[in-house]
C-alpha positions as CSV (number, residue, x, y, z in Angstrom):
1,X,104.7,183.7,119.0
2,X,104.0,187.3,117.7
3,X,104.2,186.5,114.0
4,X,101.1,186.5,112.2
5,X,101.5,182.3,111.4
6,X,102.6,182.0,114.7
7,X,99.3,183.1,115.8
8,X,96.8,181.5,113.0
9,X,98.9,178.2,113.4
10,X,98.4,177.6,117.1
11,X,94.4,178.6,117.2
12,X,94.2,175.9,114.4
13,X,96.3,173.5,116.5
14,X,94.0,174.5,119.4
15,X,90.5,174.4,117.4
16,X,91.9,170.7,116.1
17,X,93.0,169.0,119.8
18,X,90.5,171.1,122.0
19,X,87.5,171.3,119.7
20,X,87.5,168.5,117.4
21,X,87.0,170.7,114.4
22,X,87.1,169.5,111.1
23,X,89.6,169.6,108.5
24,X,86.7,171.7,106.1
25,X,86.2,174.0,109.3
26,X,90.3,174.2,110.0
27,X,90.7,175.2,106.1
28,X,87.7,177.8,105.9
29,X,89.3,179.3,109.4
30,X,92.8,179.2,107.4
31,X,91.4,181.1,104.6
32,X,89.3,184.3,106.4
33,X,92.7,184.6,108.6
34,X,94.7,185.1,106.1
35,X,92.6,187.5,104.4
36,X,92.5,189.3,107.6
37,X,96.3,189.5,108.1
38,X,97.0,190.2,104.7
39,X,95.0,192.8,105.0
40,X,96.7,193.7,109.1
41,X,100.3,193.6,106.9
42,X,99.4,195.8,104.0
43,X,98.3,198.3,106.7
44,X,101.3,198.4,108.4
45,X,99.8,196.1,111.8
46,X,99.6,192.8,113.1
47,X,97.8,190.9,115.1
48,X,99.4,191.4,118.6
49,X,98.9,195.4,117.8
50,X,95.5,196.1,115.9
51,X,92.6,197.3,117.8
52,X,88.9,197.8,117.4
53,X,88.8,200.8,115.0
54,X,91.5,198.4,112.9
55,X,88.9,195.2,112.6
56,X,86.1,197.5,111.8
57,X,88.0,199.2,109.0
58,X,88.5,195.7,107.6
59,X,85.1,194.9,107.6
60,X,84.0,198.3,105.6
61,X,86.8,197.5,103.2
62,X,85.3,194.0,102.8
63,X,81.7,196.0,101.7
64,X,83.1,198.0,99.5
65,X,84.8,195.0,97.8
66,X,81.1,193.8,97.5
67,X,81.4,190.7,99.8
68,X,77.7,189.2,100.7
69,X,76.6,189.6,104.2
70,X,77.4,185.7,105.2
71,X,81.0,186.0,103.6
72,X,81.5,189.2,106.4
73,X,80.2,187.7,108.9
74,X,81.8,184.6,108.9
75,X,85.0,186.8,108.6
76,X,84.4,188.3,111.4
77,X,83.5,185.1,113.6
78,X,86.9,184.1,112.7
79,X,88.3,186.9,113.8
80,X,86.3,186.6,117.3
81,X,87.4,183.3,117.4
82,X,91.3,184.2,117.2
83,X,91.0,187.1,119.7
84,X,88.8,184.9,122.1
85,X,91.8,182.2,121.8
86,X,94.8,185.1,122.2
87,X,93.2,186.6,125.4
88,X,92.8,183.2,127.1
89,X,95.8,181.7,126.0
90,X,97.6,185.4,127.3
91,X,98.7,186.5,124.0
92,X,96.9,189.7,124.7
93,X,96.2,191.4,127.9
94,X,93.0,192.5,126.1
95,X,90.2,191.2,122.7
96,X,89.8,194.1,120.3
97,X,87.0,192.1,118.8
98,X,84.6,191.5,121.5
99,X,82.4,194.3,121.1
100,X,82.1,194.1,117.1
101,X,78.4,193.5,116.1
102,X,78.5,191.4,112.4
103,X,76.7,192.6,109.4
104,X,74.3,190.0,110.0
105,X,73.2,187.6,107.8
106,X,70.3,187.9,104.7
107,X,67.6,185.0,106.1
108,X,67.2,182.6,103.5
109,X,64.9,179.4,103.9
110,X,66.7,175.8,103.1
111,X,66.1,174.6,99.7
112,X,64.0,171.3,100.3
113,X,62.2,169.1,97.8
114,X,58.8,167.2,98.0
115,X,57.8,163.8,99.1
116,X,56.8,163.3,95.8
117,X,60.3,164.6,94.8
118,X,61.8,162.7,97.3
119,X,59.9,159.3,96.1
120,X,61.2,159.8,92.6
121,X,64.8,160.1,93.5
122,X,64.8,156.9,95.6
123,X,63.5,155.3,92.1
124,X,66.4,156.8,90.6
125,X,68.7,155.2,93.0
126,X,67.6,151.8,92.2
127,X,68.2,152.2,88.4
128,X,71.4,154.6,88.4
129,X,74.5,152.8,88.3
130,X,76.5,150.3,85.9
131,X,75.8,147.2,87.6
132,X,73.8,145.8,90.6
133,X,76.2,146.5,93.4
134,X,76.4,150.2,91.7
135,X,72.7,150.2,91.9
136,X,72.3,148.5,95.7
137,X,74.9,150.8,97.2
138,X,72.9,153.8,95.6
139,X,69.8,152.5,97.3
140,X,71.0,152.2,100.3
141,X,72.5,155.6,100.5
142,X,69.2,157.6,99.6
143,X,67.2,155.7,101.6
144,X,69.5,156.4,105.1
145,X,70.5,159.7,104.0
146,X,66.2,160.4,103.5
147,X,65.1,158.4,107.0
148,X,67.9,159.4,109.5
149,X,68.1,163.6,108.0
150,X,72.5,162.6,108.6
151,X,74.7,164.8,107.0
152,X,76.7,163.9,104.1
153,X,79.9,163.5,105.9
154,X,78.4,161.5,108.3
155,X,76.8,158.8,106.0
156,X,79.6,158.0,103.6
157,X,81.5,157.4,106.5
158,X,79.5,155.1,108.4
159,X,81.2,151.9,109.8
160,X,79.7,148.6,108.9
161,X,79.8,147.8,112.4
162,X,77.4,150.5,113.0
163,X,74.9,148.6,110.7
164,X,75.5,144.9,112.0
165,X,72.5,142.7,113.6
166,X,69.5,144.3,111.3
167,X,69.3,147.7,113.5
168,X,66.2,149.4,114.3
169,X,68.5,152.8,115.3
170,X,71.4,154.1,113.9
171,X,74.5,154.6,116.2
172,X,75.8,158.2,114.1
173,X,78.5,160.1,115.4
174,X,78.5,163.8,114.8
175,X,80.4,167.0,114.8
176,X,82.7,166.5,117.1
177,X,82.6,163.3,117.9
178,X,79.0,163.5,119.5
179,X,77.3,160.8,119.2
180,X,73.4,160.4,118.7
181,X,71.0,157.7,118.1
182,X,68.5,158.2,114.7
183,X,65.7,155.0,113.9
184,X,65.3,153.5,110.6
185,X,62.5,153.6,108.9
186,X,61.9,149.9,107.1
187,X,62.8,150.7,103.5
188,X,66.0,151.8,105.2
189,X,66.6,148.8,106.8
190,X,65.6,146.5,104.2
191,X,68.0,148.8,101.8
192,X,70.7,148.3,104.3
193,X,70.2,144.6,104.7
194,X,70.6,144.3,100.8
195,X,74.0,146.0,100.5
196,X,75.0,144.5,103.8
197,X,74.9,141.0,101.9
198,X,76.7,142.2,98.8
199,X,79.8,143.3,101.1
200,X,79.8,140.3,102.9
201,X,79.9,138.1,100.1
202,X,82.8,140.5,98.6
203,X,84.4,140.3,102.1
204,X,84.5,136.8,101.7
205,X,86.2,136.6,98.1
206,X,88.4,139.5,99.7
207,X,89.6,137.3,102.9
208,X,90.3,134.1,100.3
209,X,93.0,136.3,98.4
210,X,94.5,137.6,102.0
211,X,93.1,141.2,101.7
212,X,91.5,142.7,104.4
213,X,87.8,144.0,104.2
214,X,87.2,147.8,104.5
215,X,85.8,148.9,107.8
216,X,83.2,151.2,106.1
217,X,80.2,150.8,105.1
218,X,80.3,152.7,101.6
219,X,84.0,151.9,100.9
220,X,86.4,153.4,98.5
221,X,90.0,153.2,97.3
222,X,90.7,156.4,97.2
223,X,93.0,158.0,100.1
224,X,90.0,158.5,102.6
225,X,89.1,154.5,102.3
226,X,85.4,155.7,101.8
227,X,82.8,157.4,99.7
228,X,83.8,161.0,99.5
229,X,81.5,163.7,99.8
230,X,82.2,165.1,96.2
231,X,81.5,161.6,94.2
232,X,78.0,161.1,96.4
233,X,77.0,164.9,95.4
234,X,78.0,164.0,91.3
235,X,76.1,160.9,91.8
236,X,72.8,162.5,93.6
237,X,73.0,165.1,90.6
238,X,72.7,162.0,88.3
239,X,70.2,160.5,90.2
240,X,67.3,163.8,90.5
241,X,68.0,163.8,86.2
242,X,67.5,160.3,85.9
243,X,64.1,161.1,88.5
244,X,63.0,164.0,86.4
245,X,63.7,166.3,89.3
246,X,66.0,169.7,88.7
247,X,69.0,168.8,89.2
248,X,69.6,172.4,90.6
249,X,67.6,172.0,94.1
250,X,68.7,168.5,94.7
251,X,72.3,168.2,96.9
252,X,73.1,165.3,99.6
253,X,71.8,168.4,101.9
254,X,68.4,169.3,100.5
255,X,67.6,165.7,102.0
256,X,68.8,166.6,105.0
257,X,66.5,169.6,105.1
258,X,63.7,167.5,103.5
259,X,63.8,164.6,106.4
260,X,63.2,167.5,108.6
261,X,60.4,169.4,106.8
262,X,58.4,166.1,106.1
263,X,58.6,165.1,109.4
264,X,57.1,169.2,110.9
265,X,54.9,168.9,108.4
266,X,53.5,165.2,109.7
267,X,53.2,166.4,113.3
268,X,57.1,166.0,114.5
269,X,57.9,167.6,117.6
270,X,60.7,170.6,117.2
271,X,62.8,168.9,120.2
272,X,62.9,165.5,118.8
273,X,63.9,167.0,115.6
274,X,66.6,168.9,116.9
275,X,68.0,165.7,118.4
276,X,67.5,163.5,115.1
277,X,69.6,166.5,113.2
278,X,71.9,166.7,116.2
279,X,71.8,170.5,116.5
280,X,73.2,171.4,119.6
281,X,70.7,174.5,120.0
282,X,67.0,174.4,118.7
283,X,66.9,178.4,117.2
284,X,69.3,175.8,114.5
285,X,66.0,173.4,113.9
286,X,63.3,176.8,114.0
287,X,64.2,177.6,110.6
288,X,62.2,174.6,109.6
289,X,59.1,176.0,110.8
290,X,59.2,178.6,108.5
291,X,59.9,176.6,105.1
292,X,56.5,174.9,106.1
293,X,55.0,177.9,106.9
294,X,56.4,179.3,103.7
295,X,55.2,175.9,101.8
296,X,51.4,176.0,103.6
297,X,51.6,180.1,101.9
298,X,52.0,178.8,98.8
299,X,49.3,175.9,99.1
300,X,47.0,178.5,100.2
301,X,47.6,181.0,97.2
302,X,47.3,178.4,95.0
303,X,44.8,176.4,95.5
304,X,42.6,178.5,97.8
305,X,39.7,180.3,96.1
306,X,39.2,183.6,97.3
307,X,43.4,184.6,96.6
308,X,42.7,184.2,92.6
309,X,42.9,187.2,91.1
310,X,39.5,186.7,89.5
311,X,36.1,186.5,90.9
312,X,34.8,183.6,90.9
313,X,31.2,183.5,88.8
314,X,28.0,182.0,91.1
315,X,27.3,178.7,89.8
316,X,23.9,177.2,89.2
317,X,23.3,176.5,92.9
318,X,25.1,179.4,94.1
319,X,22.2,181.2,95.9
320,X,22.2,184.7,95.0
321,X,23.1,187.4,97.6
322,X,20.4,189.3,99.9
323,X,19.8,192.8,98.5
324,X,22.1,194.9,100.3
325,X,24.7,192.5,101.2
């Protein structure tokens, strides 16, 4: 258990049974670790043998190379996570990597987009697509993907159990495998209802040839059985240039982010937001307080008149200022 695959290949195991990670988590943790023991190799270590000074070398070589902040500190995290795993699992007597602050990470605010944004790719979605059950699926993806904020892996693989018996809430089950409840805001449900009766009517034809009916909502025959996450963010793409919107701030995500901006900026409260995203801690939600503020900065710069750059001239029943004023 002291070789370097030994050691990646039974955290992964572990972050797999213990943690319910994803395969997109398991493969980005595969990827820094094997930067990280290359690197261990070339330098003549190993896992089971480096210490602090070691790690902390790494992550100055990793600078020099030029690697952004985020890309070193999600290094590091991986490398926290191993160590963490090797101490309690008694690979090591001790974790060189406990002490090691990260580089930190350069705060950037979520893209987002505006209602009026959002209103024009949900017009989109009802023309984009080469034939009506194209155009009905399409529909009901932006519109649950805009009311419920779910991420993108969790709406093209929604059951169509989960949407049975015209639902007021959404049943979504998260990272993992939390569940949480979202409501759905009537163009949602109407959307849903739509596309509901398309599959059914399918299912039917389906059942008279002796196939089976796919359990998923937004079915597929590739090797998943669903809508994968890559052909919904080609098709959003299509839909923000058939909307007139830039296709360049438009992803499956930037709707998460904008179900959570429009709803702070309509009075939502931070906790119930935090539960609608499924964030397990609310410092996650917080950074949607300061797109708004950001967005109410740029309202106010705008529109507001004393921030032009110009003085305004009196107009005709602009009193004229006291002497000495």
């Amino acid at each position: 258990m002291s070789s370097d695959a030994h050691w990646t290949d039974a955290f992964l195991e572990a972050q797999a049974a213990e943690q319910g990670a994803a395969r997109n988590t398991l493969d980005a943790y595969a990827r820094d670790l094997s930067d990280f023991t290359g690197w261990l190799t070339r330098a003549n270590l190993g896992p089971a043998t480096a210490q602090r000074g070691d790690i902390e070398r790494y992550l100055i070589d990793l600078e020099a190379q030029g690697l952004a902040k985020s890309t070193r500190a999600r290094r590091l995290s991986a490398i926290k996570q191993l160590y963490r795993f090797a101490f309690e699992d008694r690979l090591r007597a001790d974790n060189p990597a406990v002490q090691i602050k990260g580089p930190g990470r350069d705060a950037r605010l979520p893209k987002t987009v505006s209602e009026d944004e959002v209103d024009r790719l949900l017009e989109a979605a009802r023309c984009t697509g080469r034939n009506a059950r194209d155009r009905c699926r399409n529909t009901c993806l932006l519109e649950l993907l805009y009311a419920t904020g779910m991420r993108v892996s969790e709406l093209v693989s929604l059951p169509v159990a989960a949407a049975r018996g015209d639902p007021q809430m959404l049943l979504i089950r998260g990272k993992g495998g939390k569940e949480r409840m979202v409501p759905l805001s009537p163009p949602a449900r109407s959307a849903l209802q739509d596309w509901l009766a398309m599959l059914d009517a399918a299912a039917s034809a389906e059942r008279a040839r002796g196939a089976v009916p796919s359990p998923y909502l937004f079915a597929s025959s590739g090797k998943l059985g669903h809508l994968t996450r890559h052909r919904f963010y080609a098709m959003i793409k299509e839909m923000a240039v058939t909307g007139g919107v830039s296709p360049a701030k438009v992803t499956p995500h930037t709707l998460r982010h904008a179900f959570a901006t429009h709803l702070l900026a309509h009075g939502a409260d931070l906790i119930a937001i935090q539960a609608l995203l499924g964030h397990a801690d609310v410092a996650t939600t917080e950074i949607y307080t300061h797109v708004l503020d950001a967005r109410l900065s740029a309202l106010v710069l705008e529109h507001h008149p004393l921030s032009q750059a110009a003085p305004r001239k009196p107009g005709p029943d602009t009193p004229a200022p006291d002497e000495g004023e």
